[in-house]
C-alpha positions as CSV (number, residue, x, y, z in Angstrom):
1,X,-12.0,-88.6,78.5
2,X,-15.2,-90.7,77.5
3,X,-16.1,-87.7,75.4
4,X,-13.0,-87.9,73.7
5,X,-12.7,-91.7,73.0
6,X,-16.3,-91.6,71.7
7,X,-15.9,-89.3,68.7
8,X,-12.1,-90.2,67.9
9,X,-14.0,-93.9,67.7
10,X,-17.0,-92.8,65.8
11,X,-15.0,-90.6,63.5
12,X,-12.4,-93.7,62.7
13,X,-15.2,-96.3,62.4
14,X,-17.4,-93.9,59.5
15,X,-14.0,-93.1,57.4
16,X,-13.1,-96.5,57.4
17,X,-16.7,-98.3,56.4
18,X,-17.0,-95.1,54.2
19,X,-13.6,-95.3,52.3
20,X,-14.2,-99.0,50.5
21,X,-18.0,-97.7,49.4
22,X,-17.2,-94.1,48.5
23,X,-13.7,-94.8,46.7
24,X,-15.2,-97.2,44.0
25,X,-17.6,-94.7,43.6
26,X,-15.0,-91.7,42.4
27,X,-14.1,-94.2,40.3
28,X,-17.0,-94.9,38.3
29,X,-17.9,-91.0,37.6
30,X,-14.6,-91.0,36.5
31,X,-13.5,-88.2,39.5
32,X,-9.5,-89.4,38.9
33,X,-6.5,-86.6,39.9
34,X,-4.9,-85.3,36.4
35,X,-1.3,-85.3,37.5
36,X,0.6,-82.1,36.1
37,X,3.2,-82.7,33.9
38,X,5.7,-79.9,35.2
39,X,5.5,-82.6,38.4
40,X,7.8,-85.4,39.4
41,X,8.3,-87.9,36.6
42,X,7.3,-90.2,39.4
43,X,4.2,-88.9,39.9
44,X,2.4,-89.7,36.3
45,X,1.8,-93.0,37.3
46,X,-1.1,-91.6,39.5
47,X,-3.2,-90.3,37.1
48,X,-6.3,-91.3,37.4
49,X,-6.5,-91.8,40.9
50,X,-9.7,-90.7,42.5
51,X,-9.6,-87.3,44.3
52,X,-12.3,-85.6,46.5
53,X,-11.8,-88.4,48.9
54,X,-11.3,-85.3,51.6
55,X,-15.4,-86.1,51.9
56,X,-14.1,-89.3,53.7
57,X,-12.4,-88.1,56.4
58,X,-15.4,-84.8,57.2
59,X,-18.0,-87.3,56.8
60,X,-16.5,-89.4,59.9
61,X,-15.7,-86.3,62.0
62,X,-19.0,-84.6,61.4
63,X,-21.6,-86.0,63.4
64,X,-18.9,-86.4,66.3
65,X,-18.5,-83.4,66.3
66,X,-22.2,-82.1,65.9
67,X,-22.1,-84.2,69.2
68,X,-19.9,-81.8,71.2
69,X,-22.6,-78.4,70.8
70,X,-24.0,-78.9,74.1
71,X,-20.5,-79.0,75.8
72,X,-18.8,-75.9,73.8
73,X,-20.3,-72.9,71.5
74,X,-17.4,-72.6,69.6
75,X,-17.6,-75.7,68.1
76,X,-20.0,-74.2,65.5
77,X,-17.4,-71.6,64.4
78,X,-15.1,-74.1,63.6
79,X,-17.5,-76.1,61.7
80,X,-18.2,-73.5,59.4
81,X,-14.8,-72.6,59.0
82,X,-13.9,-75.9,58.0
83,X,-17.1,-77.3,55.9
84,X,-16.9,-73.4,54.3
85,X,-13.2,-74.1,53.5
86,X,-14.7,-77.5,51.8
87,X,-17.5,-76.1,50.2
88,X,-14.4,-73.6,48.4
89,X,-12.5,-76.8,47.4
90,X,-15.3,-78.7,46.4
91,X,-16.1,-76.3,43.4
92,X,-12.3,-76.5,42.8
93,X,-11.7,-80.0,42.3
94,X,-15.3,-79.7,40.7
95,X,-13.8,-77.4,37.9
96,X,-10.8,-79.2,37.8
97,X,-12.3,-82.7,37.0
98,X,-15.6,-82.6,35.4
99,X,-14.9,-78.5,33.6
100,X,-11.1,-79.7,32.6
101,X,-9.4,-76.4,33.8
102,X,-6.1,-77.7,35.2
103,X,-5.7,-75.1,37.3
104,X,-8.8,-74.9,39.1
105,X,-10.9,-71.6,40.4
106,X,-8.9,-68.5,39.4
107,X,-6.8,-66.9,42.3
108,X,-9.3,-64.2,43.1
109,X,-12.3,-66.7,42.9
110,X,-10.3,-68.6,45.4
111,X,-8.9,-65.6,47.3
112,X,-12.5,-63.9,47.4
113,X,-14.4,-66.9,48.7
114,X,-11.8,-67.4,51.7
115,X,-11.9,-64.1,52.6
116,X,-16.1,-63.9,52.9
117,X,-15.6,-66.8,54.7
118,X,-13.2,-65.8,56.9
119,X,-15.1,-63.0,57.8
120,X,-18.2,-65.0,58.6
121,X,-16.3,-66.8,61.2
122,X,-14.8,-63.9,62.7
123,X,-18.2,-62.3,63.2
124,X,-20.0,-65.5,64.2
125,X,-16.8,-66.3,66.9
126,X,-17.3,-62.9,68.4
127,X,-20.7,-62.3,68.8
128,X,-22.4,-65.7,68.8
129,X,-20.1,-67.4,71.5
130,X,-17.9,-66.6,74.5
131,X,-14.9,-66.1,72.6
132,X,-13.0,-63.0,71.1
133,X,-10.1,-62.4,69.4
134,X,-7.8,-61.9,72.3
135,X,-4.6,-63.4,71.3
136,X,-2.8,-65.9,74.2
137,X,1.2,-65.4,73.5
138,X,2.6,-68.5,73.7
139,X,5.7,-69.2,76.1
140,X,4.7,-66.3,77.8
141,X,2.1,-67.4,80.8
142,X,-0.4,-65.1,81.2
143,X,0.4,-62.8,78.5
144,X,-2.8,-61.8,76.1
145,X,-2.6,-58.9,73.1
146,X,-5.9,-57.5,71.7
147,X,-5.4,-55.9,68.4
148,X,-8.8,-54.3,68.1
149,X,-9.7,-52.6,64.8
150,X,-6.8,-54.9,63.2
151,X,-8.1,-58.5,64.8
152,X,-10.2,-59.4,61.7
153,X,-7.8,-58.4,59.0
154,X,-5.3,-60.4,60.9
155,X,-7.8,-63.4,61.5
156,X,-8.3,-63.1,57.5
157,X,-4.3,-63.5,56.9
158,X,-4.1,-66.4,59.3
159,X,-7.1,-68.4,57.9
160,X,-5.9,-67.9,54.0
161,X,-2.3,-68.3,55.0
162,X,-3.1,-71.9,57.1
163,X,-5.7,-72.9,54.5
164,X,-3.0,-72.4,51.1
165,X,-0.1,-73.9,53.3
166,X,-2.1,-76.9,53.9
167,X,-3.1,-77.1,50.4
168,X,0.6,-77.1,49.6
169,X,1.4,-79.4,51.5
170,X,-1.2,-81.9,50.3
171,X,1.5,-83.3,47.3
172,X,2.9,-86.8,48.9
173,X,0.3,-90.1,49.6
174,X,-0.3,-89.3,53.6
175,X,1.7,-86.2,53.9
176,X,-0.6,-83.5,54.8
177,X,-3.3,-86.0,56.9
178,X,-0.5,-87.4,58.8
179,X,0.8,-83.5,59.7
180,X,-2.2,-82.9,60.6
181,X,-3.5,-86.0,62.4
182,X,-0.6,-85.0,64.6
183,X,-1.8,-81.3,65.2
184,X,-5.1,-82.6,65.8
185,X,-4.0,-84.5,69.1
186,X,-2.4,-81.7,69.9
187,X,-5.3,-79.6,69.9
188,X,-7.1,-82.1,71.7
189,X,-4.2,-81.9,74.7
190,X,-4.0,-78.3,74.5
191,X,-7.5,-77.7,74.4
192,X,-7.6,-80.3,77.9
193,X,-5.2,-78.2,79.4
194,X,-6.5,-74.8,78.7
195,X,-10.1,-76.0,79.4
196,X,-11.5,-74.6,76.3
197,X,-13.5,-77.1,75.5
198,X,-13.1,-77.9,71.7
199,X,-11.0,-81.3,72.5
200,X,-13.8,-83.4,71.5
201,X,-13.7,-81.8,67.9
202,X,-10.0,-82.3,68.1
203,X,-10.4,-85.7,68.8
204,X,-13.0,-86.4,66.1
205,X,-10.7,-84.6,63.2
206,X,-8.0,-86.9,64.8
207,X,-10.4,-89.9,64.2
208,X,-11.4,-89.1,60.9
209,X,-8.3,-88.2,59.4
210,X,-6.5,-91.7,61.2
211,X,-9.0,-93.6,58.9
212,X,-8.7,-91.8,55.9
213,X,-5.0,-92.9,55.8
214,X,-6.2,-96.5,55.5
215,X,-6.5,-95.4,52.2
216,X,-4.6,-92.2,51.6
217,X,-1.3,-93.5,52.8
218,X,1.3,-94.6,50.1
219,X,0.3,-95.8,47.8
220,X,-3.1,-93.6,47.8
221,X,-6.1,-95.7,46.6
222,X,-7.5,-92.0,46.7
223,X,-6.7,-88.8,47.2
224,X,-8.2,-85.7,49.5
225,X,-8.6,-82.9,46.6
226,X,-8.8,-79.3,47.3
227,X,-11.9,-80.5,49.1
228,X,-9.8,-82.2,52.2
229,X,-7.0,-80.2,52.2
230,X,-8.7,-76.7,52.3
231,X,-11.1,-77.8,54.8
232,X,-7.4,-78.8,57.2
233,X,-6.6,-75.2,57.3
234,X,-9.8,-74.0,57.9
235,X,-10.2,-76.8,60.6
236,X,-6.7,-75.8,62.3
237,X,-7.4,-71.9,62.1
238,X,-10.3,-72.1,63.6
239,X,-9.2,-74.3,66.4
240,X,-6.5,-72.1,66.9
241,X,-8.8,-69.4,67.3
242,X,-11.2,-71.2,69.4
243,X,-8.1,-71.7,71.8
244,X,-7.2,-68.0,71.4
245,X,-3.6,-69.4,70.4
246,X,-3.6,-68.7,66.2
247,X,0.4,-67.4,66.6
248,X,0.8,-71.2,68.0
249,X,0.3,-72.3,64.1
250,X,3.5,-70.7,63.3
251,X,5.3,-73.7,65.7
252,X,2.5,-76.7,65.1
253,X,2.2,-76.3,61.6
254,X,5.7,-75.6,61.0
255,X,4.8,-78.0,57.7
256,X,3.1,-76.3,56.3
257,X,5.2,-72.8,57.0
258,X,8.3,-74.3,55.4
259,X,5.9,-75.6,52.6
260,X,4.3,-72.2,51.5
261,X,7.7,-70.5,52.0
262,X,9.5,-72.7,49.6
263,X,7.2,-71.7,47.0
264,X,7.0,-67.9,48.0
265,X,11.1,-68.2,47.9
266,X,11.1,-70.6,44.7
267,X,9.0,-68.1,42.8
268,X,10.7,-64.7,44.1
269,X,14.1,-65.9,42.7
270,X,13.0,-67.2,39.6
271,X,11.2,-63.7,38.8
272,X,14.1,-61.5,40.7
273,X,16.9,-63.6,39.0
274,X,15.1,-64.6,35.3
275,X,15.3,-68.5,35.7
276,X,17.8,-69.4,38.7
277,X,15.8,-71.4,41.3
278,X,16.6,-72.4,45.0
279,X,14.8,-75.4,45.0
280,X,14.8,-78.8,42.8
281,X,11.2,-78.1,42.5
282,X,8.6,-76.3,44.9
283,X,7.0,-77.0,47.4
284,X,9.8,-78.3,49.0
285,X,8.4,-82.1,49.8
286,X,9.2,-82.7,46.0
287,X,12.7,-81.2,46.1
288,X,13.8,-84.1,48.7
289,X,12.2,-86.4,46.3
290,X,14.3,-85.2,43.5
291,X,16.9,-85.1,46.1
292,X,16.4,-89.2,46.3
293,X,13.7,-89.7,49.2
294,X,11.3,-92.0,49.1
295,X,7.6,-90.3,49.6
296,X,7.5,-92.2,52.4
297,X,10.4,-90.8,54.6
298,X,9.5,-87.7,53.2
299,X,6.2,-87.9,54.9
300,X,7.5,-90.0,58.1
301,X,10.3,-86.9,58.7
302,X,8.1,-84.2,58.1
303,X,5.4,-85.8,60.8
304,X,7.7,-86.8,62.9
305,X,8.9,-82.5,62.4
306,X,5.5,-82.1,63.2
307,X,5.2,-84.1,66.4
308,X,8.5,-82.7,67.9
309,X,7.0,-79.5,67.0
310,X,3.7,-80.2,69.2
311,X,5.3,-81.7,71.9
312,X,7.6,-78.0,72.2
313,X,4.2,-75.9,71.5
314,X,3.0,-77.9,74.8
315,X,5.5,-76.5,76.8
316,X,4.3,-72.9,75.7
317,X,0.8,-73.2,76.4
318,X,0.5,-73.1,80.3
């Protein structure tokens, strides 16, 4: 428990001391978010906002973290998953601001990076630590499936999958570090209760992202980039992973599901029916806004979705 209060403290402490020096700083190299147009009318106002601030929240949990190597192998894994899964957004907000390409890294830049990366932390999770890719089914006690030959290519779906549905849901001040704040603790309990020993990761990612909201919450004084919200899929993959429980993300990050389905749906009809669309806008969180809601009960319901959510996955994990 001392473990755990440590780095959730350590981790708040950096984010917040780091937000006030490292926010002015986007600022002056000019590192503002260019809202798209095609957006919420609402949303123009933010233009200019500074983005990459997801540096905020990994600088707090890293050296936490780093902390938690003697107790737990696989915390390296998920370190690389989730600094890799930076490193990928980094260069995308990096094109995005300073080259002026809207969109970013093309789809197979994106795609290809994820998937070298994905790799590397399959390899490195079963032959550099006690782990493997036996699969716990949740709900069902003592139930575990090995997939052999077809474990990575599934790991590789789940990583990309998680990553881009945490990247969709990064669209509202506080909505995706609030989700995931909540499926950081969690980890943390599940992690206690299984006696895998990642909780201290858990706890720092918790930290970290608990005082990045100082100043991503509504209204954002900054916002996370591809940078942050990349690295919260790679950081919930490879937690999942670590806790041999990755088909849990389908319940925890039920966020995140909903948000990539939206758009999967949105964008099937609209080619399938030559303009007819299901949603006001995709992902969904902007269709309730167009709906009426206020991007803050927007982002309270969807976390408090999320925390129901955990508390249910808890129950599936013994």
């Amino acid at each position: 428990m001392n473990r755990i209060c440590i780095a959730a403290f350590i981790s708040f402490a950096v984010s917040a001391v780091l937000g006030p020096v490292f926010i002015p700083f986007l600022t002056r190299i000019k590192f503002g978010q260019t809202v798209r147009d095609d957006g919420p009318e609402s949303h123009l106002k933010k233009n200019g906002t500074p983005t990459m601030g997801g540096v905020i929240f990994l600088a707090g949990m890293l050296i936490p973290a780093l902390m938690q190597i003697p107790y737990c192998d696989k915390v390296i894994p998920i370190l690389i998953l989730t600094f890799g899964m930076a490193l990928i957004g980094f260069i995308d907000d990096y094109v995005k601001v300073v080259l002026k390409r809207a969109m970013g890294l093309k789809a197979w830049q994106k795609m290809s990076l994820q998937i070298i990366l994905s790799v590397a932390f399959g390899l490195y999770l079963t032959y550099m630590t006690d782990a493997d890719m036996t699969m716990k089914i949740p709900f069902m006690p003592g139930t575990n499936v090995d997939l052999g030959w077809a474990a990575i290519p599934f790991m590789i779906f789940v990583v990309i999958a998680t990553s881009n549905g945490t990247n969709l849901t990064d669209g509202l001040d506080g909505l995706a570090g609030s989700v995931t704040l909540v499926v950081s603790v969690f980890f943390c309990i599940a992690s206690v209760m299984t006696g895998e020993g990642v909780e201290g990761v858990a706890a720092a990612f918790a930290g970290g992202l608990a005082g990045f909201l100082l100043f991503n919450s509504y209204p954002a004084k900054v916002f996370m980039g591809d940078t942050g919200s990349l690295a919260l899929g790679g950081y919930v993959a490879g937690m999942a992973y670590a806790l041999h429980m990755p088909l849990i993300i389908i319940l925890v990050g039920i966020i995140y599901v909903i948000e990539a389905v939206s758009v999967i749906l949105q964008v099937g009809c609209f080619k399938i029916t030559h303009g007819r669309r299901i949603f006001k806008m995709a992902p969904i969180h902007h269709h309730f806004e167009l709906c009426g809601w206020a991007e803050t009960r927007v982002v309270a319901v969807f976390t408090i979705i999320t925390a129901l959510a955990c508390v249910l996955a808890l129950c599936g994990i013994r």
